[in-house]
C-alpha positions as CSV (number, residue, x, y, z in Angstrom):
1,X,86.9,28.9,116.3
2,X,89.6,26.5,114.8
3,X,91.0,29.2,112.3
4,X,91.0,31.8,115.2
5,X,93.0,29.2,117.0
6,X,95.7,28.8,114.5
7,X,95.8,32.7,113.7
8,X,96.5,33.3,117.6
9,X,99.4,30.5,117.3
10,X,101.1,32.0,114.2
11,X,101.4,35.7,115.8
12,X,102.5,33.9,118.9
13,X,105.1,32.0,117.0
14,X,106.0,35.1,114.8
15,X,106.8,37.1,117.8
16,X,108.9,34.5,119.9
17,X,111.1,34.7,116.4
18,X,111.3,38.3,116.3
19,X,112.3,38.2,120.1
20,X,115.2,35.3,119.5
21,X,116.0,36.8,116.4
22,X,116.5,40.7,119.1
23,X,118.2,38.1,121.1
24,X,120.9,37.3,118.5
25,X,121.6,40.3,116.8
26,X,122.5,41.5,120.6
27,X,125.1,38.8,121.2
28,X,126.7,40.0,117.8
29,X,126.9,43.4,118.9
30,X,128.2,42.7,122.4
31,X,130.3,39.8,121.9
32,X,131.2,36.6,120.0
33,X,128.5,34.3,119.6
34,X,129.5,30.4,118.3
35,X,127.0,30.0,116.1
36,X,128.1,32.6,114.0
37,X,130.7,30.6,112.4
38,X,127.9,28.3,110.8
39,X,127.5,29.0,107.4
40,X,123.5,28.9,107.9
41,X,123.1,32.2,109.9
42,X,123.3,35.0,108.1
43,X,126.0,37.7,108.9
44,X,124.1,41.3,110.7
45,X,125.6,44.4,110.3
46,X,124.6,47.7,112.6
47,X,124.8,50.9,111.2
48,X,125.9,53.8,113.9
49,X,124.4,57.1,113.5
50,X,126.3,60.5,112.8
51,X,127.9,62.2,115.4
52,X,127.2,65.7,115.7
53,X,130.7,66.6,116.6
54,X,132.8,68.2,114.4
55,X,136.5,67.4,115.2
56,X,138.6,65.9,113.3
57,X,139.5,62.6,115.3
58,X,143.1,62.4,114.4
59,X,143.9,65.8,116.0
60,X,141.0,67.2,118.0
61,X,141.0,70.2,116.3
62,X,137.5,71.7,115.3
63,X,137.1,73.3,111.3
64,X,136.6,76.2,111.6
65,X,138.7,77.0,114.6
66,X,142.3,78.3,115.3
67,X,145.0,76.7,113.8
68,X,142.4,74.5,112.0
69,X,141.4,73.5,108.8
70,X,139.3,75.6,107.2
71,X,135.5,74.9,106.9
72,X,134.7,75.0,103.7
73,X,137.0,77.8,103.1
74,X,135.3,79.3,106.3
75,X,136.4,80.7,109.8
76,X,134.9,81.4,112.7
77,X,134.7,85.3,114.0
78,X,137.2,87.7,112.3
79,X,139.6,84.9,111.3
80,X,140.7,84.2,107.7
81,X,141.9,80.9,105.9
82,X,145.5,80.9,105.0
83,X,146.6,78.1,103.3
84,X,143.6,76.1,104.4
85,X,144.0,76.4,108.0
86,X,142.4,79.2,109.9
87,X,144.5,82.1,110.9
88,X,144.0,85.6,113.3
89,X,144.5,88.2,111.4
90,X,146.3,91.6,113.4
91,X,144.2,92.9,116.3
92,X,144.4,96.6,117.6
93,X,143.7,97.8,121.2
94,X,144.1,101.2,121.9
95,X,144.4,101.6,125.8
96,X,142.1,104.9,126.1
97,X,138.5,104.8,126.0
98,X,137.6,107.6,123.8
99,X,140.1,108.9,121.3
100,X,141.3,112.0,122.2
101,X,140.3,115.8,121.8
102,X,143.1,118.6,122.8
103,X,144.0,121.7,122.6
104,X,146.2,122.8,119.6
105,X,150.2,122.7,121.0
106,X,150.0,119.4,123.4
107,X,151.8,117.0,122.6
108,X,149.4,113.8,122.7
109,X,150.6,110.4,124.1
110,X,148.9,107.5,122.5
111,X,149.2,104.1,123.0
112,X,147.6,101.3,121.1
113,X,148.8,97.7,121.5
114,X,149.1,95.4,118.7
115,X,149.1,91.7,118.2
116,X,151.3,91.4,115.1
117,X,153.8,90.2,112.9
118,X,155.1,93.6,112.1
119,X,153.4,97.2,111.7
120,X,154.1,101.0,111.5
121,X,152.6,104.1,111.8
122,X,151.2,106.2,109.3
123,X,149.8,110.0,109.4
124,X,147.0,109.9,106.5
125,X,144.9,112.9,107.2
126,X,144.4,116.2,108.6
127,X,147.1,119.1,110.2
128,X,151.0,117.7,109.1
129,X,152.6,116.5,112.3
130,X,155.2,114.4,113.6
131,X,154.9,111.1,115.1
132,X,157.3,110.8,117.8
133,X,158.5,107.3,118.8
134,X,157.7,103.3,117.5
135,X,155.9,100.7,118.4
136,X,152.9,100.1,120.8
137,X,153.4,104.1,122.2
138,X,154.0,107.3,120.1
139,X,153.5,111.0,121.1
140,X,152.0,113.0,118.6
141,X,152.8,116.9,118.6
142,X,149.1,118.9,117.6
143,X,150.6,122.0,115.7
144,X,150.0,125.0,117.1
145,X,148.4,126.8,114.3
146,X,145.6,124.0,114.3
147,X,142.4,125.0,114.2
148,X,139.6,124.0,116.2
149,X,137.4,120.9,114.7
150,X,140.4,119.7,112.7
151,X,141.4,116.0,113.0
152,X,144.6,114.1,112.5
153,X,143.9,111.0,111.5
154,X,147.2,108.3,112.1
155,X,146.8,105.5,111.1
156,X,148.3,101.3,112.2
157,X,149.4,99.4,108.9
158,X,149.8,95.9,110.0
159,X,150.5,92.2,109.0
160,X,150.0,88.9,110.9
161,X,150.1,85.2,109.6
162,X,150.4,87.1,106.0
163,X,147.1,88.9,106.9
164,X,147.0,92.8,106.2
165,X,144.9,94.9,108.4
166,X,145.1,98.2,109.1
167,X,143.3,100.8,112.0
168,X,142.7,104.8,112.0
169,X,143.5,106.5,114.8
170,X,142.0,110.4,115.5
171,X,143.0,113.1,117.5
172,X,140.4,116.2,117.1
173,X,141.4,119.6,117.8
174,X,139.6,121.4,120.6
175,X,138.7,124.8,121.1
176,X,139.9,127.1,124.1
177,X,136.8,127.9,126.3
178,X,138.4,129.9,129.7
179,X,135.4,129.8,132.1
180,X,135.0,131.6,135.6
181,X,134.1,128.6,138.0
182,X,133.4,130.4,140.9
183,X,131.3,133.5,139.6
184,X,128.5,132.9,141.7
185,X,130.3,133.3,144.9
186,X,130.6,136.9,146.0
187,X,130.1,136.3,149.4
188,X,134.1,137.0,151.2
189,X,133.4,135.0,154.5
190,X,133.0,132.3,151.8
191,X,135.7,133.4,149.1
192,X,138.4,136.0,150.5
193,X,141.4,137.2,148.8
194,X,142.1,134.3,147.1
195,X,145.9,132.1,147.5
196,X,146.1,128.6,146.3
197,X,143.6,125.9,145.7
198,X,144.1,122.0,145.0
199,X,141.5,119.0,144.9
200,X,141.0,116.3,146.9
201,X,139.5,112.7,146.6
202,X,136.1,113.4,147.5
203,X,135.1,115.4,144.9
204,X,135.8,118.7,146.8
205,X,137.6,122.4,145.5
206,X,140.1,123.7,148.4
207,X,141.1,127.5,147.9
208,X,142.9,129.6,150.6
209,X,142.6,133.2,151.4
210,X,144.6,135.5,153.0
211,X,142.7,136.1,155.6
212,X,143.3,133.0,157.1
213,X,140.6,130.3,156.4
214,X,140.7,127.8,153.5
215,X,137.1,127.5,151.5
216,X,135.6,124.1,150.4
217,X,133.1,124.0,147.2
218,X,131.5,120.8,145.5
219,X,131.5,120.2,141.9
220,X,128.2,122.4,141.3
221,X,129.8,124.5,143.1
222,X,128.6,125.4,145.7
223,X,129.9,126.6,148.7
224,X,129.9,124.2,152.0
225,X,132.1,125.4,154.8
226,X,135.5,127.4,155.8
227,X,137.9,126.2,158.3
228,X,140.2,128.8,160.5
229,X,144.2,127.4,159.7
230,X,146.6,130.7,160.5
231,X,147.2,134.4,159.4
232,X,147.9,134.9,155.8
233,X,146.9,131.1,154.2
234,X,148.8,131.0,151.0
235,X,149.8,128.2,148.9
236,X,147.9,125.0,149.7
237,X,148.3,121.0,148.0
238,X,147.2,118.2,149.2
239,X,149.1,115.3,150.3
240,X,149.2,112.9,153.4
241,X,150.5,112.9,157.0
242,X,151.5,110.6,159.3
243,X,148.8,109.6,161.8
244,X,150.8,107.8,164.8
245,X,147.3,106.4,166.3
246,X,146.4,104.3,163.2
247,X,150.0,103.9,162.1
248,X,148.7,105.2,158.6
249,X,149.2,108.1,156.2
250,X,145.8,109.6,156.1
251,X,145.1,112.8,153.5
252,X,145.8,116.2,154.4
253,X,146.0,119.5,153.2
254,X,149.3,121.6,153.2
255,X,148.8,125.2,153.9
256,X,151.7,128.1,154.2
257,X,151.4,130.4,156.2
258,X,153.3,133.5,155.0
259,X,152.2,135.7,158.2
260,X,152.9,132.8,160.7
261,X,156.1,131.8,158.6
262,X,154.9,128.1,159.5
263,X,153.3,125.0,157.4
264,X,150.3,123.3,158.6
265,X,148.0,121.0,157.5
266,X,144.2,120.5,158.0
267,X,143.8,116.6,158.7
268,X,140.6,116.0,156.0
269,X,139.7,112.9,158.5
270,X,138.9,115.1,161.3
271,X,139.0,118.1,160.5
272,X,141.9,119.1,162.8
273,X,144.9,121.9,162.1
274,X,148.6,120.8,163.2
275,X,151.3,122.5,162.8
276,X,153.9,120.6,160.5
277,X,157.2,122.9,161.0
278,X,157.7,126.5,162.1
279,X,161.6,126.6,162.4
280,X,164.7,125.0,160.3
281,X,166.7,121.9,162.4
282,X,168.8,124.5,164.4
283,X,166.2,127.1,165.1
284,X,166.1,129.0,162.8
285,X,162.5,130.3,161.4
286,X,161.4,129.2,157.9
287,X,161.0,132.6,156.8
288,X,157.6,133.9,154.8
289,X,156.7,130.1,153.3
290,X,153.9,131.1,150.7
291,X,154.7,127.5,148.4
292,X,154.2,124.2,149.9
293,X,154.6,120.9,147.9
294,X,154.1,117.1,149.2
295,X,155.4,113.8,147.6
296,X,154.3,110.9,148.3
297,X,157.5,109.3,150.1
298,X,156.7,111.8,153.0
299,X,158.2,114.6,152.5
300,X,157.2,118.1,152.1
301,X,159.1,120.8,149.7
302,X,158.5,124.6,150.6
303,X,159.9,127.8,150.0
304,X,160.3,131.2,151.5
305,X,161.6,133.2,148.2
306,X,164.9,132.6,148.0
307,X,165.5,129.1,149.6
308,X,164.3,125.4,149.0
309,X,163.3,123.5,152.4
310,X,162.5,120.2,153.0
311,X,160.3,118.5,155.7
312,X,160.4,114.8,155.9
313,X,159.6,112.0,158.7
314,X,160.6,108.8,159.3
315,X,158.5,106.0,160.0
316,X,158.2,106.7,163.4
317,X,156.9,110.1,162.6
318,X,159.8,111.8,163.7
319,X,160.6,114.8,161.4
320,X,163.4,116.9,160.2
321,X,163.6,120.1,158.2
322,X,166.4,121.5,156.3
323,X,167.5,123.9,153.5
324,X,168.3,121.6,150.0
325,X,169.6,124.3,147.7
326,X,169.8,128.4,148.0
327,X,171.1,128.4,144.8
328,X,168.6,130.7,142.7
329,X,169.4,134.3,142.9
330,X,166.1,135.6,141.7
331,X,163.0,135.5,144.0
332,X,161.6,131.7,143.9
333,X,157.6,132.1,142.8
334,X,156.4,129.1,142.1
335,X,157.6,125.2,142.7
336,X,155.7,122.1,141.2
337,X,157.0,118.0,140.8
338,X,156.9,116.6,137.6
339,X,156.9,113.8,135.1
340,X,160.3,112.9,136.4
341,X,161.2,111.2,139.9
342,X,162.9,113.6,142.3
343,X,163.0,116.8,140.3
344,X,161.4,119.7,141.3
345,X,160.7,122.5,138.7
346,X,161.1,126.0,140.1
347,X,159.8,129.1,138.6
348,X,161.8,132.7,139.4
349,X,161.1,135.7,137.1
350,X,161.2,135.0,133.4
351,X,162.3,131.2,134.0
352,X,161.6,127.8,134.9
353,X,164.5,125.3,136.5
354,X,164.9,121.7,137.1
355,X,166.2,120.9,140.5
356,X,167.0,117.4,140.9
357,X,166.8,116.2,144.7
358,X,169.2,113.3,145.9
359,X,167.8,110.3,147.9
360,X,170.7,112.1,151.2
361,X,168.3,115.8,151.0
362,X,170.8,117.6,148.8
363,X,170.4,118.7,145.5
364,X,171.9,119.4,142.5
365,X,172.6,122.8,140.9
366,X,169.3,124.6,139.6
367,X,169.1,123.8,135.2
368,X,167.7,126.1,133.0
369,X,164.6,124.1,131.9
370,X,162.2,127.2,130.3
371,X,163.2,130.9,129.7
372,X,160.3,132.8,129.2
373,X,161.6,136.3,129.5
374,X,163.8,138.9,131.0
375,X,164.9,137.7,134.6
376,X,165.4,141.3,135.9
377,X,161.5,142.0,135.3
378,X,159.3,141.2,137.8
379,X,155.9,141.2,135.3
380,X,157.5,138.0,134.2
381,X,157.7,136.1,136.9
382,X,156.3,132.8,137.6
383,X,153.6,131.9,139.5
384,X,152.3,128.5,138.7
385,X,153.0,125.4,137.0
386,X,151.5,122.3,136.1
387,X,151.9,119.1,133.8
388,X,149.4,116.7,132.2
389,X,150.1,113.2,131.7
390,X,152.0,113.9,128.1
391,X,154.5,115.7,130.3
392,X,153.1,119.3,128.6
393,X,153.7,122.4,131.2
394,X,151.5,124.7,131.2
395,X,153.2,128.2,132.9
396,X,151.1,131.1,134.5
397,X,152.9,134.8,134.5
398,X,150.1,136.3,136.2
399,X,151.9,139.8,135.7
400,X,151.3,140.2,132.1
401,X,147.9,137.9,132.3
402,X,149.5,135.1,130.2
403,X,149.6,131.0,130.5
404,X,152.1,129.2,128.3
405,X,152.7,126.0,126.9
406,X,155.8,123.4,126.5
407,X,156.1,120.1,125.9
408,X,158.4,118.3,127.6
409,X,161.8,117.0,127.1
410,X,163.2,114.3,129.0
411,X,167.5,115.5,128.9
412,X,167.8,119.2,127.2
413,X,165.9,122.8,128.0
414,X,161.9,122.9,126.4
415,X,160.7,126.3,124.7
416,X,157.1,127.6,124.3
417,X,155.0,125.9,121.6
418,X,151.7,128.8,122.4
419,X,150.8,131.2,124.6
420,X,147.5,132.6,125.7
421,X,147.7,136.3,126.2
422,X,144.6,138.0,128.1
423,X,142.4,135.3,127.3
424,X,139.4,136.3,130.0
425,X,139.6,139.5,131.5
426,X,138.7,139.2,135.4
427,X,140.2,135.7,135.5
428,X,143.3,135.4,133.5
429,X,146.1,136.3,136.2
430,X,147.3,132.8,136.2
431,X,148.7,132.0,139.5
432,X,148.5,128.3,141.6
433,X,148.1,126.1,138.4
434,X,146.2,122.9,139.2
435,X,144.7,120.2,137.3
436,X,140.6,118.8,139.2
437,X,139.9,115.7,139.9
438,X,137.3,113.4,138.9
439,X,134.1,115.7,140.2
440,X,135.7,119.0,138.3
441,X,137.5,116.7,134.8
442,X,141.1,115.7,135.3
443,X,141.7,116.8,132.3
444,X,140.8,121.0,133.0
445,X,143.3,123.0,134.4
446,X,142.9,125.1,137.2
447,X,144.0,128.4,138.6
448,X,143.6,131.2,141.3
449,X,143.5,134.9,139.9
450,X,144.4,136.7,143.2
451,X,144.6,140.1,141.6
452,X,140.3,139.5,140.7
453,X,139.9,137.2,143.3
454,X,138.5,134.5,141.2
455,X,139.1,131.1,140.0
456,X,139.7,129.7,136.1
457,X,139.4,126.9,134.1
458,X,140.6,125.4,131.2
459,X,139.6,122.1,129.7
460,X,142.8,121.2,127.5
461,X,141.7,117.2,126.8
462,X,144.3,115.2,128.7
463,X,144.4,114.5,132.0
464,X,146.9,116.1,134.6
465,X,149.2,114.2,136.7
């Protein structure tokens, strides 16, 4: 009993030590404790345990990191140690989603932006061609005479923080494939004698026909309904009109009416047909209107063969029409905007003008943009144009069944880089040039063969404008 006594009172005693002793080393750590200073007590120490961070406490940077020293000769992601501190190397971000494939003769925009010190362009591979331009955008001209499947490789040779990187860029040649999109359609109460045909937002084909109605297809196509807009529906875009009741511009489709010598426009909100101008500010009549072309600052171009009108309103809707230019002696076939502001390009027989248009209605003296062919001979006359977004024309002359390419040029006259003679029999009388939309590829071009009454496509690999 005794020694279990004593054995209770030394673990007692131990403990109220340990406990003191807890006590003490407590006071040390959290402040100044008198009896310290005695020689007697030994001097306690705590040890603090790692930290897990990484950064370097005299300039919070992290190894490893940007503008950092280097871990262990390491960086984090693509960057590389330069002088033991971590560096970016060059860094390449072409703005298109999908590199591109085009027909042989377009001239290809491309536009890659680079983070760098200094870089340049290269060609490395495929078809020899010309790289047009510096820096972040270049236009590259596909030869002609290129044949389908072949690629040009360019390619981005570039340094940053004394880093060389370098990244291939391809272009693929694409074969011509002229399809008939509207083959199934024989019915004529759903497809007459075919005019013009444009696209809207929705998805939806527009064509005209002479008989008077305009026809609206999906993207399958199929056919879905007609609407009744005037004698002798010709030329047709679509644009907007001003809609007084909601104060808005809301879309429309343009229609000229060469028998009714009068442009209307079917209001795509509610399915109404007003009449947009029959007569020239004075009275007289606009003639037979068979080309109608909208802008988007409200007005609306138009011609009757030999003159160029204009229809515009204000922003109370009230409107005006008025002859900008009767300068072109030959028979006016075919007008289209462009890649510049305020030009309109005009085709007669066997050419293709610019017509600039001044901010007053006027405008300037027609310039010889494209000659095709002799003037005095009405198989060459124009009847449709178009441009993509690499400011290439495409030209249809439906009288001898051909579509031509040129590639723009921003000051002096263009020429004709290829042509496509007959290409598809029964749908190769290029006339009313369009590119689709997004439910029928931006980047095919359109067309209305009026002698077959059919409708063509071309998928040339950049989108139109």
């Amino acid at each position: 009993m005794v020694a279990a006594t004593l054995k209770h009172q030394v673990c007692i005693g131990l403990l109220v030590a340990a406990l003191s002793a807890c006590k003490d080393d407590g006071d040390a750590d959290g402040g100044a404790d008198e009896s310290s200073s005695s020689g007697d007590n030994p001097t306690t120490s705590t040890t603090v345990a790692p930290t897990t961070s990484t950064t370097d406490p005299t300039d919070g940077c992290v190894p490893g990191s940007e503008d950092c020293t280097c871990s262990d000769g390491e960086c984090v992601g693509e960057m590389q140690c330069v002088a033991d501190v971590c560096k970016p190397g060059p860094q390449f971000d072409p703005q298109e989603d999908e590199e591109p494939i085009v027909l042989a003769g377009l001239w290809v925009p491309v536009q890659v932006e680079v983070n760098a010190d200094e870089y340049s362009w290269s060609q490395v591979d495929g078809p020899m061609t010309t790289i047009l331009g510096d820096g972040a955008s270049i236009q590259v001209p596909v030869p002609s005479d290129a044949a389908p499947g072949d690629v040009i490789t360019l390619r981005i040779e570039a340094t940053r923080n004394t880093i060389v990187d370098q990244f291939d860029y391809h272009i693929t040649v694409l074969e011509p494939v002229f399809e008939d999109v509207l083959g199934t359609i024989d019915d004529p109460a759903e497809l007459g004698s075919v005019g013009g045909l444009d696209f809207d937002d929705n998805g939806n084909l527009w064509v005209s026909s002479s008989e008077g109605f305009v026809s609206r297809f999906d993207n399958m196509p199929s056919f879905l309904n007609t609407y009744d807009v005037g004698t002798g529906a010709a030329g047709v875009q679509l644009g907007r009109i001003y809609d007084a009741v909601n104060e808005d511009d809301i879309p429309a489709l343009f229609v000229a009416l060469t028998g009714e010598q009068r442009i209307v426009a079917l209001n795509l909100a509610n399915q109404q047909v007003q009449e947009i101008t029959a007569e020239i500010d004075g009275g007289a009549g606009l003639g037979p209107v068979d080309i109608v072309v909208p802008d988007d600052d409200r007005n609306v171009f138009m011609s009757n063969g030999t003159q160029i009108l204009r229809w515009q309103t204000d922003d109370q809707g009230a409107a005006t029409t008025t002859v900008i230019s009767e300068a072109l002696t030959n028979p006016i076939t075919a007008m289209s905007r462009g890649p510049d502001a305020n030009v309109l390009y005009v085709g007669t027989q066997g050419k293709v003008w610019r017509v600039g248009v001044q901010q007053d209605g006027t405008a300037n003296e027609p310039v010889l943009y494209l000659d095709i062919g002799d003037e005095a001979d009405p198989l060459q006359a124009v009847a449709g144009i178009a441009f993509d977004n690499g400011g290439n024309m495409f030209v249809g002359v439906p009288g001898n069944n051909t579509l031509h390419l040129a590639p723009y040029r921003a000051e002096t006259a263009t020429s004709i880089v290829r042509s496509f003679i007959a290409p598809a029999a029964g749908f190769d009388a290029f006339r009313s040039l369009r590119y689709g939309n997004d439910a029928f590829s931006r980047s095919a071009l359109y067309w209305t063969d009026t002698v077959d009454g059919t409708v063509g496509r071309l998928e040339t690999g950049l989108r139109g404008r």
